[in-house]
Wavefront OBJ file of the C-alpha trace (Angstrom):
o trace
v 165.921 -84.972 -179.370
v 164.695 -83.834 -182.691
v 164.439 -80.103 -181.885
v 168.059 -80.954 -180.512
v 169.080 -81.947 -183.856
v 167.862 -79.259 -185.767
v 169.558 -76.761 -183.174
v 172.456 -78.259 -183.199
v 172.685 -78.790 -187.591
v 171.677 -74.853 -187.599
v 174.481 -74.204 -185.127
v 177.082 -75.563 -187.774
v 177.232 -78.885 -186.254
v 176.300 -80.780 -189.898
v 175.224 -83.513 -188.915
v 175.287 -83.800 -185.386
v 176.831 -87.167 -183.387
v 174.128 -88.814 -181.595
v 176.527 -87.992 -178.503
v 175.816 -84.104 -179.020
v 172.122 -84.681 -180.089
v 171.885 -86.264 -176.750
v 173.778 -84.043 -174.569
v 171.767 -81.379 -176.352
v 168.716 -82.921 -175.424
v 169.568 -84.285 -171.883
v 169.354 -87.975 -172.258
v 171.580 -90.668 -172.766
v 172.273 -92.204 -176.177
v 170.924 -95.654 -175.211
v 167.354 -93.062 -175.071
v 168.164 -91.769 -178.262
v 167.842 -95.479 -180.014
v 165.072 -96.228 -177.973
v 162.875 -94.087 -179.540
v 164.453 -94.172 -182.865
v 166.289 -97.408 -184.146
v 168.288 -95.813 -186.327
v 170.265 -92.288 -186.614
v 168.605 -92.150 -189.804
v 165.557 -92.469 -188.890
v 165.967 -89.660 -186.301
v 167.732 -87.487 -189.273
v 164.135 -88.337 -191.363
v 162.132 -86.833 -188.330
v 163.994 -83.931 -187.628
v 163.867 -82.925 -191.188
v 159.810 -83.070 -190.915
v 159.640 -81.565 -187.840
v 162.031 -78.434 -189.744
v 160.177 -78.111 -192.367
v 157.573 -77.500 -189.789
v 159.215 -75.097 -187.572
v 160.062 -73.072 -190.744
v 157.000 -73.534 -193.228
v 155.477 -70.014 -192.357
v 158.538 -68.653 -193.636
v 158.379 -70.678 -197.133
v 155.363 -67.790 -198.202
v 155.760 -64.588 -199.700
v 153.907 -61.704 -198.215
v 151.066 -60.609 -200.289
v 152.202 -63.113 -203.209
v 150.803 -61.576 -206.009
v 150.162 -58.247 -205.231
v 151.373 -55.116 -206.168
v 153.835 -53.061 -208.636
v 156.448 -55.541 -210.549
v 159.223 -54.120 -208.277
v 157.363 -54.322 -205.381
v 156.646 -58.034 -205.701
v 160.205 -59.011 -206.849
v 161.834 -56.906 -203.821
v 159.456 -58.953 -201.510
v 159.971 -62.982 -203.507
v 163.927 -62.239 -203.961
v 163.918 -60.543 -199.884
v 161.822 -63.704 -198.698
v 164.152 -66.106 -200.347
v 166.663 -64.728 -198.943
v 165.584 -64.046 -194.866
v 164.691 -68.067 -195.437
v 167.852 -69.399 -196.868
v 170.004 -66.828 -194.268
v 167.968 -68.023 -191.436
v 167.955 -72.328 -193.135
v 171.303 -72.662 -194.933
v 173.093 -75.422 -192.236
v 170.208 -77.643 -192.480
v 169.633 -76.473 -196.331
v 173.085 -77.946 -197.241
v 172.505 -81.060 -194.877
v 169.404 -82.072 -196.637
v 170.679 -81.672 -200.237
v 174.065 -83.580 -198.973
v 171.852 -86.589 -197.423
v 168.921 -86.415 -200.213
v 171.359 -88.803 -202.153
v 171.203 -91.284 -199.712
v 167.767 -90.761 -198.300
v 164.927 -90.691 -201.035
v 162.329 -89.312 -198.644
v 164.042 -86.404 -198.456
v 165.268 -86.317 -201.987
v 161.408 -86.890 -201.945
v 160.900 -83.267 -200.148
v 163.231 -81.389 -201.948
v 161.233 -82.178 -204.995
v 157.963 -81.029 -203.232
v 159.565 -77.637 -202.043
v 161.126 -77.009 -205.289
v 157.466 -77.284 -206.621
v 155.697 -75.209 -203.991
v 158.999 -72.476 -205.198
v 157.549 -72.863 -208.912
v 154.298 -72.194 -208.418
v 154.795 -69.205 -206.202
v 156.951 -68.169 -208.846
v 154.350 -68.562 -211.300
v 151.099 -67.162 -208.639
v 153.637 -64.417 -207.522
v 154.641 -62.727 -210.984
v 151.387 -63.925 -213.420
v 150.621 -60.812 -214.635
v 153.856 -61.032 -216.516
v 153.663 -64.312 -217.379
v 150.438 -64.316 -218.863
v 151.604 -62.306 -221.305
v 154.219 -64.989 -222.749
v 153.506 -68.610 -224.929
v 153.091 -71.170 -222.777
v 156.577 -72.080 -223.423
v 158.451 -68.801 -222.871
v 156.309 -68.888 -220.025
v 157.970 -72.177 -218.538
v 161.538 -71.206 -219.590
v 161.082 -67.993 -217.286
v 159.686 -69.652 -214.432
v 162.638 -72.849 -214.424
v 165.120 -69.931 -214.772
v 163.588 -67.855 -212.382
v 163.281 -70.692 -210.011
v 166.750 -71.926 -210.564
v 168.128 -68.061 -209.871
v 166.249 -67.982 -206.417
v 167.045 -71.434 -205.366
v 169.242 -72.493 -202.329
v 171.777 -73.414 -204.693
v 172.272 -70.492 -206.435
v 171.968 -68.116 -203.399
v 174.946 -70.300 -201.748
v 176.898 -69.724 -204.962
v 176.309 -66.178 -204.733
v 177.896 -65.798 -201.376
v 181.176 -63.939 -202.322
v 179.053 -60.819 -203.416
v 177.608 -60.311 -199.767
v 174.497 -60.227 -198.924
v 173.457 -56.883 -200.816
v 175.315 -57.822 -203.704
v 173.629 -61.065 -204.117
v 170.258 -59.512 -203.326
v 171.048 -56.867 -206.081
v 172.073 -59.213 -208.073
v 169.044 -61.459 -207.809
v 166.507 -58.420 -207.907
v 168.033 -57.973 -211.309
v 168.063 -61.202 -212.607
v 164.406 -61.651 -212.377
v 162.960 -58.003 -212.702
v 164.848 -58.417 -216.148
v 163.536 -61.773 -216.814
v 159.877 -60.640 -215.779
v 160.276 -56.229 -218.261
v 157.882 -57.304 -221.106
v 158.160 -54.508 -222.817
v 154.136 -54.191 -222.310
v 152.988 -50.009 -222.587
v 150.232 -51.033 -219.599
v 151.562 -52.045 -216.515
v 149.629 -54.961 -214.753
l 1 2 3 4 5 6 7 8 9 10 11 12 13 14 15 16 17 18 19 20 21 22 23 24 25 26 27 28 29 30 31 32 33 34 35 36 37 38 39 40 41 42 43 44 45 46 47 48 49 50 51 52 53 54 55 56 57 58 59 60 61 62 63 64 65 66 67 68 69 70 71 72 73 74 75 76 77 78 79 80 81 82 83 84 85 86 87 88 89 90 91 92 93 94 95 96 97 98 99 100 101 102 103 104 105 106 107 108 109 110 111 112 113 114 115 116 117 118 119 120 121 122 123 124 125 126 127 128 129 130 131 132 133 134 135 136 137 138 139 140 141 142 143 144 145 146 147 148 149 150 151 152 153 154 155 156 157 158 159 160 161 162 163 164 165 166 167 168 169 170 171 172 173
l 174 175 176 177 178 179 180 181
């Protein structure tokens, strides 16, 4: 019934009746609230279990390594293959993370993993700034890559907002430094 759910949410269907989640799933609805009291409560699980079925693609390849155009074409094109492949349930979640603090509660979490790949992924730039230029760039950075802006970028098409966000952050990240890291 969960992995019915999720289907279903990353189908379009956002969010799913409990009639299709069960049809989906092959049961009846009267199963469906047997083994979870409330549709909430089954919304709550098959978030979890999404975040699961997804997590391996939350990393960025070789974080860290490499030439600074290297590693922004890899952060900005792993962003990107997650949010193409997560959007339904992506806009879901942020729609019900008003109403359900757990997952307002995971939001925060993932936003925080995104910051601190941000600031693992590009540190040999970073290093190089104050503490607080250092902060500014990674909020900015992190707010230019998030699912929010990527949505907002839609209209450009997929290699214009990939372009677009390869910019944004390679320019955010030149510090004028004569040795590469």
């Amino acid at each position: 019934m969960i992995d019915a759910m999720i289907d279903l949410v990353l189908e379009g269907q956002a969010p799913p009746s409990v009639d299709q989640v069960a049809d989906r799933a092959g049961v009846s609805q009267a199963s469906v609230f047997r083994y979870f009291a409330t549709v909430d409560e089954l919304r709550h699980e098959a978030i979890g279990r999404y975040f699961e079925r997804f997590d391996d693609m939350i990393a960025i390849p070789d974080i860290g390594i490499g030439s600074l155009h290297d590693r922004v074409e890899r952060f900005v094109s792993a962003r990107d293959a997650l949010y193409e492949r997560t959007a339904p349930m992506a806009r879901l979640a942020r729609r019900q993370a008003v109403h359900v603090s757990e997952l307002s509660r995971t939001l925060h979490r993932l936003r925080s993993t995104f910051v601190d790949q941000t600031t693992q992924h590009f540190a040999c730039e970073l290093d190089l700034l104050r503490l607080d230029a250092r902060e500014q760039r990674v909020a900015v950075i992190a707010a230019l890559t998030s699912f929010e802006a990527w949505d907002q970028l839609a209209p450009l098409g997929r290699t214009g907002r990939l372009t677009a966000l390869r910019r944004a952050v390679a320019e955010l990240l030149d510090t004028d430094v004569a040795e590469p890291c």
